[in-house]
Rosetta silent file (secondary structure, phi, psi, omega in degrees, C-alpha in Angstrom):
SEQUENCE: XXXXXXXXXXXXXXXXXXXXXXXXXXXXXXXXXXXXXXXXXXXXXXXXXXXXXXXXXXXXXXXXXXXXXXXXXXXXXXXXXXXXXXXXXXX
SCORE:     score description
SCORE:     0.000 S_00000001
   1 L     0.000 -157.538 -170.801   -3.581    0.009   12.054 S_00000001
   2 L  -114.454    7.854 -152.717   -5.997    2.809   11.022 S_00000001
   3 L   -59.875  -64.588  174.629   -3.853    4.369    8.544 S_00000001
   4 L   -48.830  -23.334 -169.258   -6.664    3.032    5.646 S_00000001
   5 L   -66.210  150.849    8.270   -9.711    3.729    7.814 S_00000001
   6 L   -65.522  -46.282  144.997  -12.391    4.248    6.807 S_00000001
   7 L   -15.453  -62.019  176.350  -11.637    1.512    4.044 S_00000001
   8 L  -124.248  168.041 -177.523   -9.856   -0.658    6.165 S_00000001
   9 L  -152.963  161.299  175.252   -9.703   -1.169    9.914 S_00000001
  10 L   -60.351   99.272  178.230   -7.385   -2.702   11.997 S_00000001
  11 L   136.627  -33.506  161.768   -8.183   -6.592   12.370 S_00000001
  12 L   -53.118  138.754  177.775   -9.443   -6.902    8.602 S_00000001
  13 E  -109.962 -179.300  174.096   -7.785   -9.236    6.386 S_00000001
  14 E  -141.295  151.887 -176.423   -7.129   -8.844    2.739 S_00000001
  15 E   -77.802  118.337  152.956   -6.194  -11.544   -0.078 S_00000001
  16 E   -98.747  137.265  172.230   -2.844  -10.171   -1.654 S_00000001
  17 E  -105.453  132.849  174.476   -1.409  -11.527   -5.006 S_00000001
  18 L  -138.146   75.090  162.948    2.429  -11.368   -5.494 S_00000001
  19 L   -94.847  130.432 -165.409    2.390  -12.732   -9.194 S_00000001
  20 H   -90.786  -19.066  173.245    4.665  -10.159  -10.014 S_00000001
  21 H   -50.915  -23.654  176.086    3.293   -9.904  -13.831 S_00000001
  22 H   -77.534  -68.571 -172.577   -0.023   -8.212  -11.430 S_00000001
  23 H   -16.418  -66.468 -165.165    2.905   -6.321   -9.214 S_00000001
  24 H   -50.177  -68.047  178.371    4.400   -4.867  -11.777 S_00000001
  25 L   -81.612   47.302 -163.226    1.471   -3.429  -12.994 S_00000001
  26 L   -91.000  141.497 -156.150    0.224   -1.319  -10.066 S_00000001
  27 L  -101.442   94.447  153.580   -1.888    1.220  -10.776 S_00000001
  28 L    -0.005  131.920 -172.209   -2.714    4.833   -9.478 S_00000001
  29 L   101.049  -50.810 -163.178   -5.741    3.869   -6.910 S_00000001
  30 L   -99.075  172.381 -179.733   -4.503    0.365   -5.651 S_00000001
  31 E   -91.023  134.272 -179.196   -3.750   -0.780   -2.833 S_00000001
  32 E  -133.987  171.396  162.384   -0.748   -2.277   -2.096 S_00000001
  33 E  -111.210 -177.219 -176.662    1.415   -3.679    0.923 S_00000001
  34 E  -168.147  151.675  170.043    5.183   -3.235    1.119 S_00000001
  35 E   -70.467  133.127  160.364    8.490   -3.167    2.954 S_00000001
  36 E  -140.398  136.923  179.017    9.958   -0.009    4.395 S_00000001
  37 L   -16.508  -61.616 -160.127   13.398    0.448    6.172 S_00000001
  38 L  -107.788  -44.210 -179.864   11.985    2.089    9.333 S_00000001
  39 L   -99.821   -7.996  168.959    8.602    1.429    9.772 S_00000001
  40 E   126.683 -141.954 -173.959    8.149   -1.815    8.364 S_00000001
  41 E   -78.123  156.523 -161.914    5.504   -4.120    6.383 S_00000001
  42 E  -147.954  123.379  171.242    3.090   -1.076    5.206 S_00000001
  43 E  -131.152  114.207 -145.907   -0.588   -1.312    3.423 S_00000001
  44 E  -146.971  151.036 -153.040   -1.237    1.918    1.960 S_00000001
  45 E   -92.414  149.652 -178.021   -3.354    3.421   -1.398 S_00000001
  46 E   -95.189  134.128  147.242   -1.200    4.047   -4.905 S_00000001
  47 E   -96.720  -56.821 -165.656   -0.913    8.021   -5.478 S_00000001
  48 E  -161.453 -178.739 -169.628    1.287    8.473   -8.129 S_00000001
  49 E  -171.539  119.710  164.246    3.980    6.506  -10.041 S_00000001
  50 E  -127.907  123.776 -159.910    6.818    7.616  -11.493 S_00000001
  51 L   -66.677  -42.046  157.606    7.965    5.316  -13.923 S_00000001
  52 L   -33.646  -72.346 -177.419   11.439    6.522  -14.674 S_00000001
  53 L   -56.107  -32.071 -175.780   12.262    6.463  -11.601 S_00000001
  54 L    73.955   30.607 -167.825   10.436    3.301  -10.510 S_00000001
  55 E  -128.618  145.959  153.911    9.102    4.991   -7.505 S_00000001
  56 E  -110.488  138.421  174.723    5.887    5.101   -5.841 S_00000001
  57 E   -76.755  112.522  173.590    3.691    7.760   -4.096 S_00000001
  58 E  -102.741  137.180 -170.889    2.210    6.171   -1.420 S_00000001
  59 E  -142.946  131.976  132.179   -0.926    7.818    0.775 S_00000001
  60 L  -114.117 -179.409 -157.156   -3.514    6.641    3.580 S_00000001
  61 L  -112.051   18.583 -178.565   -6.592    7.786    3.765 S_00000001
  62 L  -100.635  139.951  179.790   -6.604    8.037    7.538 S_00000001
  63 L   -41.741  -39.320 -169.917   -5.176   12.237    8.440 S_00000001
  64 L   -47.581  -39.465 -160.944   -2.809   10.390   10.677 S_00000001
  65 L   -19.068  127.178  153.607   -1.116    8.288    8.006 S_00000001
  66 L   -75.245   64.099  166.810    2.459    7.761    8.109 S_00000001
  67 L  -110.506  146.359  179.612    2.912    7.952    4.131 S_00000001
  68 L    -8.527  -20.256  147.660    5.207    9.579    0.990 S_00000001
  69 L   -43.875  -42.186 -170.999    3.913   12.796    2.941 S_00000001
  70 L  -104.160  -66.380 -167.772    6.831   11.995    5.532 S_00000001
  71 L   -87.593   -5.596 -177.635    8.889    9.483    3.994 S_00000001
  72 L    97.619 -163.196 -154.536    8.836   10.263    0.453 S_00000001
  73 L   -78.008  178.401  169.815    8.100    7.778   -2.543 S_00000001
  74 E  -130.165  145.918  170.346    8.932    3.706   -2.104 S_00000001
  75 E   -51.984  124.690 -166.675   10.923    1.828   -4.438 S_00000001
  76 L   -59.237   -6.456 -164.056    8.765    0.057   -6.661 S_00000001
  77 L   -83.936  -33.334  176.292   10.952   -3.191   -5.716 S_00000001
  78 L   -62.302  -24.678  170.965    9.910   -2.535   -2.309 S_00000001
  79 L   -65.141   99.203  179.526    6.052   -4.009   -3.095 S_00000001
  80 L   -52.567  -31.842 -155.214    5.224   -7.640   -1.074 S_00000001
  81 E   156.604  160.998 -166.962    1.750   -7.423   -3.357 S_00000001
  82 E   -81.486  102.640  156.471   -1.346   -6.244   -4.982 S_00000001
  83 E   -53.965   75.632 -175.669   -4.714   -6.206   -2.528 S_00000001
  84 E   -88.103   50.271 -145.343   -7.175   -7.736   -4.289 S_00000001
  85 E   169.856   99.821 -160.690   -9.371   -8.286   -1.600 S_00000001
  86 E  -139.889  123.665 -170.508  -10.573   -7.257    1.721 S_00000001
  87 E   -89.057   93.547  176.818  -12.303   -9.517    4.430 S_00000001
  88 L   -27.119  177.654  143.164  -14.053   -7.427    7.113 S_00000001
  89 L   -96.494  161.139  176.942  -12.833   -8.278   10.675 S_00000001
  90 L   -22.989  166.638  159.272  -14.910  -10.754   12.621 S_00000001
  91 L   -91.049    0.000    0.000  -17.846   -8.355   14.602 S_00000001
């Protein structure tokens, strides 16, 4: 989707790592994807972190985004992987 655009666009791909010593250690900033109950596999920007809790703030950077504005934080348990990478799509 467009949820990432300008950043991302629908049809790019990106190189994830899910060594979880990297996982683990997500960062304010990155990007990550992840599972959520209702809408599904999700690749969305690091907001916050609350550590206690083990929760993340998740945001995209498109107005539209479906993100921790609507559903609230995601379990940190809930993270498939790290982006390190992003591969334009084809023109």
């Amino acid at each position: 989707g467009e949820s990432l655009s300008p950043l991302f666009h629908e049809g790019d791909y990106v190189l994830i790592t899910t060594i979880p010593f990297v996982v683990k250690r997500v960062k304010s900033g990155d990007t990550i994807l992840f599972r959520h109950p209702i809408y599904g596999t999700l690749i969305k920007q690091v907001e916050g972190i609350d550590a206690a809790l083990g929760t993340l703030s998740v945001i995209g950077t498109h107005p539209d985004s479906v993100d921790s504005r609507r559903f609230g934080p995601i379990r940190q348990q809930d993270v498939i992987g790290k982006v390190l990478w992003r591969i334009p799509r084809p023109a």
